[in-house]
TORKOL-4160 file (C-alpha; in steps of 0.2 Angstrom, whole numbers, padded with zeros to 4 digits, m for minus):
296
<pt num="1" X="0603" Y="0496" Z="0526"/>
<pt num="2" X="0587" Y="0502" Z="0533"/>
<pt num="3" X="0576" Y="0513" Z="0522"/>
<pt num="4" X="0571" Y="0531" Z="0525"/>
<pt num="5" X="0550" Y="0531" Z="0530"/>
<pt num="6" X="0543" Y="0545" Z="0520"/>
<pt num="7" X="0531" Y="0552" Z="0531"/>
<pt num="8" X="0516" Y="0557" Z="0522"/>
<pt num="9" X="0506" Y="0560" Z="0536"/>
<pt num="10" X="0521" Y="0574" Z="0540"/>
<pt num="11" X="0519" Y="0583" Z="0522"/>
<pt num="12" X="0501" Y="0579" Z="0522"/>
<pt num="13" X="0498" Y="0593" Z="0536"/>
<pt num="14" X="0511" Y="0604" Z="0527"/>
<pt num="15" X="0500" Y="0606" Z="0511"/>
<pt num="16" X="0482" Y="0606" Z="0522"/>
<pt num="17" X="0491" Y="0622" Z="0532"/>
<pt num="18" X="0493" Y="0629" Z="0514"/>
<pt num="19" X="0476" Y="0626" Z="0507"/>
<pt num="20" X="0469" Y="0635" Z="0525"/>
<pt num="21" X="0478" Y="0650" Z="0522"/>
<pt num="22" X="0472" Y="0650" Z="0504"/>
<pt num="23" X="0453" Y="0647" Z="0509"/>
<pt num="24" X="0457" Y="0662" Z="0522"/>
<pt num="25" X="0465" Y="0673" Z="0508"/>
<pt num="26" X="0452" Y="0668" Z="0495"/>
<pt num="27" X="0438" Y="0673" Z="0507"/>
<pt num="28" X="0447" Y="0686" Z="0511"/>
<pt num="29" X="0446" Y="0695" Z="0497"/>
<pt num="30" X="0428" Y="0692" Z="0494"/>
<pt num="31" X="0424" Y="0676" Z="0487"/>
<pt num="32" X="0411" Y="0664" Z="0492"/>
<pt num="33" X="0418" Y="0649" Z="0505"/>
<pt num="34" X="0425" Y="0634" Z="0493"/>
<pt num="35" X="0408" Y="0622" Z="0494"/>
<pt num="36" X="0414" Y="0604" Z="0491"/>
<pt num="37" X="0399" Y="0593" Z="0488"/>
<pt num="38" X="0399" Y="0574" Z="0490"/>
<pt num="39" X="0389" Y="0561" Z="0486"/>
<pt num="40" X="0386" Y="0542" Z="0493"/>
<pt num="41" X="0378" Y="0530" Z="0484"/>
<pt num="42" X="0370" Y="0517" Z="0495"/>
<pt num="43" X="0376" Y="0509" Z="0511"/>
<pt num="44" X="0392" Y="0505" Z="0509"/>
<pt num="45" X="0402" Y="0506" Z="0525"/>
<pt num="46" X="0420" Y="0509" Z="0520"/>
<pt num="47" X="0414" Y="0521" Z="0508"/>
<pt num="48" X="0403" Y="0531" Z="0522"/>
<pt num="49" X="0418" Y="0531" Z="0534"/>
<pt num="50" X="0432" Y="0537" Z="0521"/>
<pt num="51" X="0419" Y="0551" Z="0517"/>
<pt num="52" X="0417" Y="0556" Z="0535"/>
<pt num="53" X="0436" Y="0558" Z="0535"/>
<pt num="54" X="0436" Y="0570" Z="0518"/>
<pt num="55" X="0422" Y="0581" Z="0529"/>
<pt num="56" X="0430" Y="0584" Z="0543"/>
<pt num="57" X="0448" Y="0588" Z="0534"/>
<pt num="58" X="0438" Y="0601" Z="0524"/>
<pt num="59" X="0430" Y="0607" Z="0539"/>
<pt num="60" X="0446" Y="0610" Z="0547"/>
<pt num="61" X="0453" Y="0620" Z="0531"/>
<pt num="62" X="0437" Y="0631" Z="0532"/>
<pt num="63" X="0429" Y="0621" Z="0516"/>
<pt num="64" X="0412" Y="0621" Z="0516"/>
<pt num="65" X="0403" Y="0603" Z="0513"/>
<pt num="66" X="0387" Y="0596" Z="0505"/>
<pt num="67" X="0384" Y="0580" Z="0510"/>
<pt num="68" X="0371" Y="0570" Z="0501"/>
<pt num="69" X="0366" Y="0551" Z="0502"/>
<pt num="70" X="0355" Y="0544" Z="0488"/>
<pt num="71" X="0347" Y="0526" Z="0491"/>
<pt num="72" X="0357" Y="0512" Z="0484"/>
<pt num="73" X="0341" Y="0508" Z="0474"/>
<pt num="74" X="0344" Y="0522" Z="0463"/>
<pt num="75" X="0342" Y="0523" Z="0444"/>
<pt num="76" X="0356" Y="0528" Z="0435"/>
<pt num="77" X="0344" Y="0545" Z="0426"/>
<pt num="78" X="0342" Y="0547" Z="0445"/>
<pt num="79" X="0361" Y="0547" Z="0449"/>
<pt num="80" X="0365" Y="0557" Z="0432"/>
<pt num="81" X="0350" Y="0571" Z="0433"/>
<pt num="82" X="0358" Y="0574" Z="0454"/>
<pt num="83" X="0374" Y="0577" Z="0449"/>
<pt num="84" X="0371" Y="0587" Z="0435"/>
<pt num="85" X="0359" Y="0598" Z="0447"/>
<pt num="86" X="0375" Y="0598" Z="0457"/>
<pt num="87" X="0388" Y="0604" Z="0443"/>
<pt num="88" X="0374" Y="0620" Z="0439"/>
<pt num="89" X="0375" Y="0623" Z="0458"/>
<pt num="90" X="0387" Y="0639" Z="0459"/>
<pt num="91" X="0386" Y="0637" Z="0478"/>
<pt num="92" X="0398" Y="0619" Z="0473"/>
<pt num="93" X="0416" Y="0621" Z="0467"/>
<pt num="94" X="0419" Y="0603" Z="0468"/>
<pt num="95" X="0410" Y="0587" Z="0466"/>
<pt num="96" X="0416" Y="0571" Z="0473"/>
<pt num="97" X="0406" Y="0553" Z="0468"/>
<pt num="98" X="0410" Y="0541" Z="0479"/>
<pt num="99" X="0418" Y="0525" Z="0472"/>
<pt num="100" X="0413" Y="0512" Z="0467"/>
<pt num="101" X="0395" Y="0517" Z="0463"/>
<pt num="102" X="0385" Y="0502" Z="0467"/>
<pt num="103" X="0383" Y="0486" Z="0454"/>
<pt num="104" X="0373" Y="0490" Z="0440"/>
<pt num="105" X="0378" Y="0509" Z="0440"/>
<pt num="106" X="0388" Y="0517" Z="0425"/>
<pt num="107" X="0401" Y="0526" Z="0433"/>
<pt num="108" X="0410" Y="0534" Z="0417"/>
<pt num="109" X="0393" Y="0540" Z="0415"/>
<pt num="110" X="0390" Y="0546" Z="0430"/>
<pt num="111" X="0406" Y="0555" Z="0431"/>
<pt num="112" X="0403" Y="0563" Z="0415"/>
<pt num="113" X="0390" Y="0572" Z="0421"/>
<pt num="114" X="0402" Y="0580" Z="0432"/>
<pt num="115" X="0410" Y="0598" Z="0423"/>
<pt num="116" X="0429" Y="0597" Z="0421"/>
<pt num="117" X="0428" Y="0613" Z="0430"/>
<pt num="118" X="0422" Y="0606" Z="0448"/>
<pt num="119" X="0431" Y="0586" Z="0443"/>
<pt num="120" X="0443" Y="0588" Z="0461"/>
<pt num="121" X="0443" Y="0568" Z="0460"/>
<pt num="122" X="0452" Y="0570" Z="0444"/>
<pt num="123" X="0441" Y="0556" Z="0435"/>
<pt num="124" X="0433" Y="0565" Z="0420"/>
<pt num="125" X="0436" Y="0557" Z="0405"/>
<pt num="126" X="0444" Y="0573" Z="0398"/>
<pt num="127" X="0455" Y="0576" Z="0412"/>
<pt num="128" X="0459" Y="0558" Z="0411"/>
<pt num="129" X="0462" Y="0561" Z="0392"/>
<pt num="130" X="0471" Y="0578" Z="0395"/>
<pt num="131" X="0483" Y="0568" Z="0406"/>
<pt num="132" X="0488" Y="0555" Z="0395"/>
<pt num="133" X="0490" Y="0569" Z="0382"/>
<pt num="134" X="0510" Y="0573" Z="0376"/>
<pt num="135" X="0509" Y="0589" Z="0382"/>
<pt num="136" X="0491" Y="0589" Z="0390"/>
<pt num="137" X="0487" Y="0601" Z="0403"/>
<pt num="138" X="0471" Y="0593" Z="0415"/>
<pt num="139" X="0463" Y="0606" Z="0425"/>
<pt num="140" X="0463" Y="0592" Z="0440"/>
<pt num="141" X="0474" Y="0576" Z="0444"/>
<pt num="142" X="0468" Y="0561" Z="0454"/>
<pt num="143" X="0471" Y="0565" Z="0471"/>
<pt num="144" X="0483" Y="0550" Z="0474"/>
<pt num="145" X="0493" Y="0548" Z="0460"/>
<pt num="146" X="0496" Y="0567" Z="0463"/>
<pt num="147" X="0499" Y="0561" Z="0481"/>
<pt num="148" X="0511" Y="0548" Z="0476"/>
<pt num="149" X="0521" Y="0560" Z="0465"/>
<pt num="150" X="0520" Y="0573" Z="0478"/>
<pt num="151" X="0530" Y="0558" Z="0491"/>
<pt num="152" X="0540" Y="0555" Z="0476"/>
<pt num="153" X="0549" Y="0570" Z="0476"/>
<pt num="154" X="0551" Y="0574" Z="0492"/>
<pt num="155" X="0561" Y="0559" Z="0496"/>
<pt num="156" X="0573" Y="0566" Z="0483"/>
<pt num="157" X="0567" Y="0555" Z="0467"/>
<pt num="158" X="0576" Y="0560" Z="0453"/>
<pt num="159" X="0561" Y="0553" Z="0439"/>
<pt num="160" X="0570" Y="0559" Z="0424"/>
<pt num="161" X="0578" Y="0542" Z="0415"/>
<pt num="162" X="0572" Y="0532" Z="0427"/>
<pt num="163" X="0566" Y="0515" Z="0426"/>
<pt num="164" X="0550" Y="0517" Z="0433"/>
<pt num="165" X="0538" Y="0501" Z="0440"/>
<pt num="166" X="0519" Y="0503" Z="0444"/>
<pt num="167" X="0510" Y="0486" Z="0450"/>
<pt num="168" X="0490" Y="0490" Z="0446"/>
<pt num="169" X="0482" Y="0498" Z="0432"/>
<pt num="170" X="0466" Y="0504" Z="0438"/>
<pt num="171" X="0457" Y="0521" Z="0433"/>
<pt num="172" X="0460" Y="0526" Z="0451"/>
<pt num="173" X="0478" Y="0525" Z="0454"/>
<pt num="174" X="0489" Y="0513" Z="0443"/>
<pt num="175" X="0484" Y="0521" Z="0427"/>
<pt num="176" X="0484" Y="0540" Z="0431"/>
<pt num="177" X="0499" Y="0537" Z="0442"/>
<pt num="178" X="0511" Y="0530" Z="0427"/>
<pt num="179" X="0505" Y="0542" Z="0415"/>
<pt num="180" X="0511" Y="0555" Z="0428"/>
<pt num="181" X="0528" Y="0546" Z="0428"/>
<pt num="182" X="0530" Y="0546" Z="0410"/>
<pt num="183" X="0526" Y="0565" Z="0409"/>
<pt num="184" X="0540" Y="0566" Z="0422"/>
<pt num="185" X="0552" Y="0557" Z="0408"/>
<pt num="186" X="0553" Y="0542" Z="0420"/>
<pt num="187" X="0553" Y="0526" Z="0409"/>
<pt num="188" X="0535" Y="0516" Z="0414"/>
<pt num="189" X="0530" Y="0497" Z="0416"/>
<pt num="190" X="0515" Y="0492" Z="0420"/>
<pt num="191" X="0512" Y="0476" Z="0428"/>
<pt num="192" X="0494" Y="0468" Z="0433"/>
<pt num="193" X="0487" Y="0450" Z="0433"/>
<pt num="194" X="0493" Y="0443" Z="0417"/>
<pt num="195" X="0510" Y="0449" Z="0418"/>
<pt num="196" X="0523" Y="0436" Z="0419"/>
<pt num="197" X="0539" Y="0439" Z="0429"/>
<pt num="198" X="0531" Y="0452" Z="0440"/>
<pt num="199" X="0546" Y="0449" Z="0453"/>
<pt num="200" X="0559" Y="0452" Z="0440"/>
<pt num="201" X="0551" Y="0466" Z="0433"/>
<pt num="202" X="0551" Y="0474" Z="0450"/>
<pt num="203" X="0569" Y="0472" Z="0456"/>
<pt num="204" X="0576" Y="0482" Z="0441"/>
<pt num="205" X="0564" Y="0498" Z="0446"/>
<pt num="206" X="0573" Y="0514" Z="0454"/>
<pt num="207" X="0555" Y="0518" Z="0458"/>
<pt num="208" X="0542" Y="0506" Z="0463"/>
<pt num="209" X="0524" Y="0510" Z="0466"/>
<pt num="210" X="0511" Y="0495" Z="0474"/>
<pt num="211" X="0495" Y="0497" Z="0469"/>
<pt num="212" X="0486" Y="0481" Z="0470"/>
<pt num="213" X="0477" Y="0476" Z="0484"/>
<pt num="214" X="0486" Y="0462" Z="0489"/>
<pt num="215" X="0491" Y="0462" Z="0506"/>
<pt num="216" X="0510" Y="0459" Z="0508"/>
<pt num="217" X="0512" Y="0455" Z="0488"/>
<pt num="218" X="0529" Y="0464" Z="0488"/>
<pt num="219" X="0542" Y="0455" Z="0498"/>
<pt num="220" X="0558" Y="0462" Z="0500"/>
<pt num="221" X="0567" Y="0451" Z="0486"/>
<pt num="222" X="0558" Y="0460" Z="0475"/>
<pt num="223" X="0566" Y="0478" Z="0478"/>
<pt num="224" X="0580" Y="0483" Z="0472"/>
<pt num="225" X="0591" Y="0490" Z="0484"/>
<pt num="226" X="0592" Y="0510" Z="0486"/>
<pt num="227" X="0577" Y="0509" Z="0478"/>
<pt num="228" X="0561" Y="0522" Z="0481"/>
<pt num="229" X="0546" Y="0512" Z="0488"/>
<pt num="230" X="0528" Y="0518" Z="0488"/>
<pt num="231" X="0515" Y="0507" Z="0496"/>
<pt num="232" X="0496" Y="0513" Z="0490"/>
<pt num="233" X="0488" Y="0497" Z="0497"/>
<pt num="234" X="0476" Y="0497" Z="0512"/>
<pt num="235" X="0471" Y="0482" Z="0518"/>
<pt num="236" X="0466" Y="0472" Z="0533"/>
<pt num="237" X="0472" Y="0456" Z="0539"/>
<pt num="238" X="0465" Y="0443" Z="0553"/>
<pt num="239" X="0477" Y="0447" Z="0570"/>
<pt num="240" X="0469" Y="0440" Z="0586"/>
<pt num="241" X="0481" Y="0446" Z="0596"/>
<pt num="242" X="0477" Y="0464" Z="0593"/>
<pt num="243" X="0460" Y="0473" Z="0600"/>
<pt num="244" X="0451" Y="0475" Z="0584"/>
<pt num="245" X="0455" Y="0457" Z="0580"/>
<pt num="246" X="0464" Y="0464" Z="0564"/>
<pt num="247" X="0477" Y="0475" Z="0558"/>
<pt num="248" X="0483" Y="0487" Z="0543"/>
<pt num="249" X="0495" Y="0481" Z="0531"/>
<pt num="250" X="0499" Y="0489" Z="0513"/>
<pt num="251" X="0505" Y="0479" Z="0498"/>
<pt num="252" X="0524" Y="0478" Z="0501"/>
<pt num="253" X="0528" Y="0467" Z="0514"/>
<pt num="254" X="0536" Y="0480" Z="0525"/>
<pt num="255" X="0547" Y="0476" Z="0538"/>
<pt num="256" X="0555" Y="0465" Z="0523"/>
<pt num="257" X="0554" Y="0479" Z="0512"/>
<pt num="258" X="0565" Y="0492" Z="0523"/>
<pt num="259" X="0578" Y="0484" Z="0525"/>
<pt num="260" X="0583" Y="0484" Z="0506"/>
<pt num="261" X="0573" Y="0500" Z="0500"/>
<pt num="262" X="0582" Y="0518" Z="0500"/>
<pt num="263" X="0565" Y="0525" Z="0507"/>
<pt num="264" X="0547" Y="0518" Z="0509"/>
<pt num="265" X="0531" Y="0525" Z="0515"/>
<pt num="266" X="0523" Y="0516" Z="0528"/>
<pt num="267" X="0505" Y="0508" Z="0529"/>
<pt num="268" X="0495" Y="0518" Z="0536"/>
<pt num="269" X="0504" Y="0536" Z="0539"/>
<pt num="270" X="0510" Y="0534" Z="0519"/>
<pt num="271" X="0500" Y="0539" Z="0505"/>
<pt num="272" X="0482" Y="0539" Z="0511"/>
<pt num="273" X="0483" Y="0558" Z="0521"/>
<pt num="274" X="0491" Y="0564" Z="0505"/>
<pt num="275" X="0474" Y="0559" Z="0495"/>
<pt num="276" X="0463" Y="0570" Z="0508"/>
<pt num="277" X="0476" Y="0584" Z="0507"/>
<pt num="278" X="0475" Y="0583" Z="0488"/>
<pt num="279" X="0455" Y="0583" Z="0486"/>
<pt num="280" X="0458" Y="0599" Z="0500"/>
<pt num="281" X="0468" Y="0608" Z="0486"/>
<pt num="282" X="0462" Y="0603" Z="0470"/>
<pt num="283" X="0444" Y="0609" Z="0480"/>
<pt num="284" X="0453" Y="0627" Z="0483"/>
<pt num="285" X="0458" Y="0630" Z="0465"/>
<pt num="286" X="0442" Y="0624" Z="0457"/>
<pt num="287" X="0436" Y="0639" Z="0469"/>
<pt num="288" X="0451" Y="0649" Z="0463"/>
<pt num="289" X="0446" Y="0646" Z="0444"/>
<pt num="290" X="0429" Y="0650" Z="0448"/>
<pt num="291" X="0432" Y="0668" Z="0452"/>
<pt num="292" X="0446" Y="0670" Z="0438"/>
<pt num="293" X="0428" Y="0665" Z="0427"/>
<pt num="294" X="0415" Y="0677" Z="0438"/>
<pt num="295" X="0429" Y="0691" Z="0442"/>
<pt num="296" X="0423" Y="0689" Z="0461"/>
């Protein structure tokens, strides 16, 4: 059997033509341009380039950026008082803080600074907090668990009684990502560094979701076949013989991995366009509730 490849690249450009024709409608009927502001703290390189690609996708959808790079030797009343100066900016619908903030840096605190109403990342404490909530409504969900979900059904997941298996728990993904599966009624286990049996664990899951870091952690006698694989990780690996010297790879093992899985997403082409083409919509409706408040 050879998996299905859930192209996410595919529905990633699906969803940025829908949030380009709602940019046009919205301005079209005499709103202000959706301003996404985002802010860099310090020089770090990854950080820097994945911004540059969140820029020019919201460029392409007619969303207006503010870029803004504070030194790395901020305070964190520095940080705090600029995106609070942000969040009061009605010109700014949405606010993206680049993670991680540099060491030394709250970044719950920064965050917090950030109003619910212009959170597109998803990471407020109270949307956070509305997520987890039996019956909660957040105004915004992290753009790549939303992603994942998004892949999720589109590959025809059936989530409802599912056994359910989500490798990572950060704030970023493997947290908000099983909360989204448990308000799907899809039965959720959580692994991470401590947990013992991780392989076992993971052959009984209809749905498997890698968000770890690991490169290749996943082999494919850890999948259980038919099963619905998606691969969050990003991560480089030594490979002289290519050009760069390196190449991508995600946390499953892949070409292991798709030959027992029913579908899979591939590394790179998978998850990662889904998170700029959720940052893209949740930025459109944080414009969209801004004139349902103002009446313009």
């Amino acid at each position: 059997m050879t998996a299905r490849i859930i192209d996410g690249k595919s529905i990633a450009a699906e969803i940025r033509a829908a949030v380009a024709a709602g940019v046009q409608h919205l301005v079209g009927s005499g709103s202000p341009v959706p301003g996404l502001a985002t802010v860099l703290v310090g020089e770090n390189p990854a950080s820097a380039t994945y911004l540059r690609t969140k820029r020019t996708a919201a460029a392409e959808v007619g969303i207006k950026t503010f870029d803004h790079q504070l030194s790395g030797e901020s305070t964190q009343q520095e940080v705090e008082a600029f995106v609070t100066a942000l969040s009061g900016d009605p010109n700014v619908h949405g606010i993206l803080v680049q993670l991680p903030l540099p060491n030394g840096l709250d970044e719950q605190s920064v965050l917090t600074r950030i109003r619910i109403e212009k959170d597109v990342d998803g990471f407020h404490p109270i949307n956070l907090g509305r997520l987890a909530m039996k019956g909660g409504d957040p105004l915004f969900v992290p753009c790549t668990p939303a992603g994942c979900l998004t892949l999720l059904k589109r590959a025809g997941a059936r989530l409802e009684g599912s056994r359910a298996v989500v490798l990572g728990r950060s704030n970023i993904v493997g947290m908000p990502v099983a909360l989204l599966l448990i308000k799907h009624d899809a039965t959720v286990t959580v692994c991470h560094s401590r947990t013992q049996g991780v392989r076992e664990i993971c052959l009984e899951a209809d749905v498997l979701i890698a968000a770890v870091g690991q490169p290749e952690l996943v082999r494919g006698d850890w999948i259980k076949p038919g099963s619905i694989v998606i691969d969050v990780g990003i991560n480089q690996v030594e490979d002289p013989a290519t050009k760069r010297g390196y190449r991508i790879v995600g946390d499953v093992a892949f070409q292991e991995a798709i030959e027992v899985a029913g579908a899979i997403t591939p590394v790179p082409g998978g998850v990662g366009p889904m998170t700029v083409a959720g940052l893209l919509q949740n930025t459109l409706r944080a414009a969209e509730l801004a004139r349902s408040r103002t009446g313009s």
